[in-house]
N, C-alpha and C positions, 0 to 999 in steps of 0.2 A: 767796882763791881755792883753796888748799892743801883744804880741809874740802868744797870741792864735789869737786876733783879726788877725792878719799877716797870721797867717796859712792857717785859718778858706777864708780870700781874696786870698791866694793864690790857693788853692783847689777848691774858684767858678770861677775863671779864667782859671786855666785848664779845668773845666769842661764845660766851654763853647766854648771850641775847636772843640767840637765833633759837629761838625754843619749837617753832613751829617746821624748821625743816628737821629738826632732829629727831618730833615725831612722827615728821613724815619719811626719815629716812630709818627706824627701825621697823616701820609697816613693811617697808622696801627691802630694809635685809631679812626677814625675817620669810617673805615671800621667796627670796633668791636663796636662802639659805637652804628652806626646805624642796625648791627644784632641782639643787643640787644631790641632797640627800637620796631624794628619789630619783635620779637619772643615778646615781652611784648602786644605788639598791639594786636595780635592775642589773647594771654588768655581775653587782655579784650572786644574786641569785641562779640567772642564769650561764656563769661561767663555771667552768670546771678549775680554772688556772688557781695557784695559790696568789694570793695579794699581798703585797710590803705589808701591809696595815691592816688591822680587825675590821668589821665595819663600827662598831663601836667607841675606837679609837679614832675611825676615819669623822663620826660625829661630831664629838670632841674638838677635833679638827676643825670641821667646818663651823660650828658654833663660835669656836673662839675668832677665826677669820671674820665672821661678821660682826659681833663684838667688840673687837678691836680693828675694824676696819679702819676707824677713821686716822688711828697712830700709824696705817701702814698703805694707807691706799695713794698708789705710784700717779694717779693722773692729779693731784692735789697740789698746784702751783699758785703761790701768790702773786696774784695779777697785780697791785700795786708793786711789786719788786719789779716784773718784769714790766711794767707801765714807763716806772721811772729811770729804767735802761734804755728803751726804744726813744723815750720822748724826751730825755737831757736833764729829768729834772731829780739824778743822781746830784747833781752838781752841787743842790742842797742839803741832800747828807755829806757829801763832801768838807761841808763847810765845818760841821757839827764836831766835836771832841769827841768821838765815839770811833769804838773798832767794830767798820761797817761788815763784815766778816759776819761778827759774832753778834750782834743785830739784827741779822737775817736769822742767823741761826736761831737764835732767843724765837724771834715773830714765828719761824715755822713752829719750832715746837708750840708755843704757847697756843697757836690755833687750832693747832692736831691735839690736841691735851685736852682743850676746852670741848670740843665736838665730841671725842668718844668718854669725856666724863655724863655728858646728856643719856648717851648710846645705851655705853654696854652694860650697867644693871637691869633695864628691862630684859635685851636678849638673853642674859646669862637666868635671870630669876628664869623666866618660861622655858628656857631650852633645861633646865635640870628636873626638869617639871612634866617635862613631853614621854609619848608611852614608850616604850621599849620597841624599837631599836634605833630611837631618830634621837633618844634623849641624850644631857650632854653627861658626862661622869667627872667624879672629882679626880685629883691626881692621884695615884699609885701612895704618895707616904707623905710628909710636913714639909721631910730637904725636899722633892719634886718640887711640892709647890713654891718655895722657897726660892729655886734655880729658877724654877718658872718665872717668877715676878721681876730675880735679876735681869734673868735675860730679856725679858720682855723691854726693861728700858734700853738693856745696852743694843737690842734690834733696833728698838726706835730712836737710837740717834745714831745709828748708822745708816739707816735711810735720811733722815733729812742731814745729816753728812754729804751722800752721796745727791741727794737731790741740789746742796751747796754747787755742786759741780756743775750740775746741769743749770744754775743761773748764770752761773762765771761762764759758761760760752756762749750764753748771748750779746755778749762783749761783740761778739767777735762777726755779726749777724746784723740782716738788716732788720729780720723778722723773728721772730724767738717759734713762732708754730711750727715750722719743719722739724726744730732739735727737740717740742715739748709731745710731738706725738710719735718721735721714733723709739725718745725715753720712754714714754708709755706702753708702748707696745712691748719693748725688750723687758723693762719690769714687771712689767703683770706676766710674762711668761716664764720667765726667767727664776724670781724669787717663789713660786707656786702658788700665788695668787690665783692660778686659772684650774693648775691639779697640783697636787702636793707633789713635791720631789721626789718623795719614796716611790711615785709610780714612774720616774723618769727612767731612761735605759739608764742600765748601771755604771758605763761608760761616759754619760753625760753627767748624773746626777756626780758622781766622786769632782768633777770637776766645779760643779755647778758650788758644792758643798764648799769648795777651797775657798772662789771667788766671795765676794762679799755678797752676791745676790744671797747665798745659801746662810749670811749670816742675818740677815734681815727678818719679817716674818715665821720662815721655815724654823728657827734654831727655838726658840721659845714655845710654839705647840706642839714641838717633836719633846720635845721636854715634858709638858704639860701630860701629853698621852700616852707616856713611859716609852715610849720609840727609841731615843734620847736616854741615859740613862747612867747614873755614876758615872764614869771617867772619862766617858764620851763628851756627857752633857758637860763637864766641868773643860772637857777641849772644845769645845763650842764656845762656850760663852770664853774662855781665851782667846777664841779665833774673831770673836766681834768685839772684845773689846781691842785687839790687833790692829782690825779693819777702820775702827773707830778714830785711833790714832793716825793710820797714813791716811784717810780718806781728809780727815780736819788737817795735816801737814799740809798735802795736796793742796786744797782749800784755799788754805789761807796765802801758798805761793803761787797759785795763780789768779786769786783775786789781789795778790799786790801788783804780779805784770800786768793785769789787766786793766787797774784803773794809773799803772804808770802811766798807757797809753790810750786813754779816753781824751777823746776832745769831743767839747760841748759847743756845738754852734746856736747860735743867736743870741740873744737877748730880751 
């Protein structure tokens, strides 16, 4: 375990090299954050409807979403992983005393870890700081924040769990683009990356909740902005840490049929 641990520190210390796109990417969320707030502002101003969520709440929401964008955001594929599936040069991890599974898995998190440690204390210092009604609010009580935090990890490794999947079929491909921009699309709609769940029909969302899309992102700021709450929140984070287990079963048996049946041409 020592040699993953090693890895896993080496890949969040590269990745906090990148200091210059980190500040150029909370200029970035922090712009996309507040268009979203104000295109939200407006339905609720002008609708009569009652809303799943306060706007308040819905703040909150989106504050944390940009925040913690980098532990959650669905287009984020490591291009060396998928480099060394298309072009053979798997073959060299192959050689290696390592369970290649769980080396991927290490490397994703470790660079989603490093990017939103850059991120999210500037967004979060200035969003608790913004005037009323765009500003962000603390949790409801200590357990909120508490469940918050758990869940907040066990989100983030059920996405790159599930992202696991989405490398193991490129086994199976000549080209990994077709599978990395259908998973894109289906994730950022799916998990509420683009509107939060609560506003999905009710019909969808009850299912949306079961599947693990609804354990990823969604489970941890519905926490955070008491949405989520006692017994609920405490069957949430059972239901990712659930997902978190078959998605890594999954995983790991079909990246064993997969490289049973890898052949590497040339030399």
């Amino acid at each position: 375990m020592k040699k993953y641990l090693s890895f896993f520190r080496i890949r969040f210390i590269y990745g906090l090299q990148y200091r210059a796109a980190a500040y150029a990417g909370v200029a970035t969320q922090f712009a996309w954050g507040g268009m979203i707030l104000l295109m939200f502002a407006a339905f609720y101003k002008n609708s009569a409807n009652v809303f799943p969520m306060t706007f308040k709440e819905l703040s909150s929401y989106i504050w944390l979403q940009q925040a913690f964008l980098a532990l959650f955001m669905s287009w984020y594929f490591d291009n060396d992983i998928m480099s060394s599936i298309v072009n053979g040069n798997i073959a060299y991890e192959l050689c290696r005393p390592i369970d290649l599974y769980l080396m991927w898995f290490l490397k994703n998190m470790a660079v989603r870890a490093s990017r939103v440690v850059l991120r999210c204390a500037p967004i979060l210092l200035v969003a608790f700081f913004l005037p009323e009604p765009f500003k962000m609010s603390l949790p409801n009580s200590l357990l909120e924040g508490a469940l918050f935090l758990l869940s907040l990890v066990t989100g983030f490794i059920v996405l790159v769990a599930f992202s696991m999947l989405i490398y193991i079929t490129m086994f199976y491909t000549i080209s990994p683009v077709g599978i990395r921009v259908l998973a894109v699309s289906t994730l950022e709609f799916l998990t509420g990356a683009i509107i939060p769940l609560p506003f999905f029909p009710e019909g969808l969302k009850k299912v949306l909740l079961i599947l693990p899309f609804g354990s990823m992102q969604n489970t941890p700021f519905l926490i955070y902005t008491g949405v989520l709450s006692g017994s609920e929140a405490l069957q949430s984070i059972f239901l990712q840490v659930i997902w978190f287990l078959l998605l890594t079963f999954l995983g790991k048996r079909f990246m064993k049929h997969a490289l049973a049946k890898t052949i590497v041409q040339g030399g």
